[in-house]
C-alpha positions as CSV (number, residue, x, y, z in Angstrom):
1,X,25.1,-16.3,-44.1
2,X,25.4,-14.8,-40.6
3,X,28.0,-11.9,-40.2
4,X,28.9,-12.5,-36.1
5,X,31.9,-12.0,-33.7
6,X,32.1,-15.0,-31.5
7,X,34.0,-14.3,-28.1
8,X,34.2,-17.3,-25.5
9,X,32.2,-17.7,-23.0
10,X,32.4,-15.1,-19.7
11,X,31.8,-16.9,-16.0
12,X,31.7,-15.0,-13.3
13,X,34.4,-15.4,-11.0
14,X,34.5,-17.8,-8.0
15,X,32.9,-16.1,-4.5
16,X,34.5,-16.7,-1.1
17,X,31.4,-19.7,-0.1
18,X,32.0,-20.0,3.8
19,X,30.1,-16.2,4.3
20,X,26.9,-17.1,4.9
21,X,24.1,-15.2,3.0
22,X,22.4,-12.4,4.7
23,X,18.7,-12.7,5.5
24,X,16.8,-10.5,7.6
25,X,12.9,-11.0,8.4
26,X,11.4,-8.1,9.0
27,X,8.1,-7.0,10.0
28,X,6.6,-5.4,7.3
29,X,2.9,-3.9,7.9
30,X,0.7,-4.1,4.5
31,X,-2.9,-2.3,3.8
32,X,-4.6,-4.5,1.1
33,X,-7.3,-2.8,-0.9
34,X,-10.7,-4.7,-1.5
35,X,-12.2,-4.5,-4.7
36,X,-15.6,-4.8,-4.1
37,X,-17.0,-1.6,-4.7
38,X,-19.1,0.0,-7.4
39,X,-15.7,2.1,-9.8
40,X,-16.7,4.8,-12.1
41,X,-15.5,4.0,-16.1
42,X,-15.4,6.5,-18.1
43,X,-16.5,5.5,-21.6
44,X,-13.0,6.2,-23.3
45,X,-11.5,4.0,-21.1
46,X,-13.7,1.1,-20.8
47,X,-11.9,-1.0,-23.3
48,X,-8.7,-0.7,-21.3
49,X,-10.0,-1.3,-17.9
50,X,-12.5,-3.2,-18.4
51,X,-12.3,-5.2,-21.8
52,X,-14.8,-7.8,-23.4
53,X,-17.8,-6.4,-25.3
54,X,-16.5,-2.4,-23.7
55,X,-14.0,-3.3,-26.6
56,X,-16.6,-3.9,-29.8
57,X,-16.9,-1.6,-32.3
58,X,-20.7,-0.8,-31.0
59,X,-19.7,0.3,-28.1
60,X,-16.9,2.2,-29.0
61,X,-18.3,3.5,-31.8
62,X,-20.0,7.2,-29.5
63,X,-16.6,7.3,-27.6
64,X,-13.7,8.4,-29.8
């Protein structure tokens, strides 16, 4: 059997509907990073960053 305390159901009270939500758009300047260069990997962290075969016991076996 299931040992529980049931309470009824909580709803949120009722919200005035005629304010209008507020949305603003602002201009937001972003720098996105290209991955398309050569990264060092260090051997202990290959698995993690790079996974697949870094991740087989052969190739982990030098690194821990």
């Amino acid at each position: 059997t299931c040992n529980v305390e049931m309470y009824p159901e909580a709803k949120p009270k009722a919200e005035n509907k005629s304010i209008a939500p507020k949305t603003t758009k602002e201009s937001i300047d972003r720098e996105y990073l290209e991955y398309n260069e050569p990264k060092t990997v260090f051997p202990a962290e290959a698995c993690d960053d790079l996974g697949g075969e870094f991740c087989q016991p052969d190739y982990q076996k030098g690194v821990y």
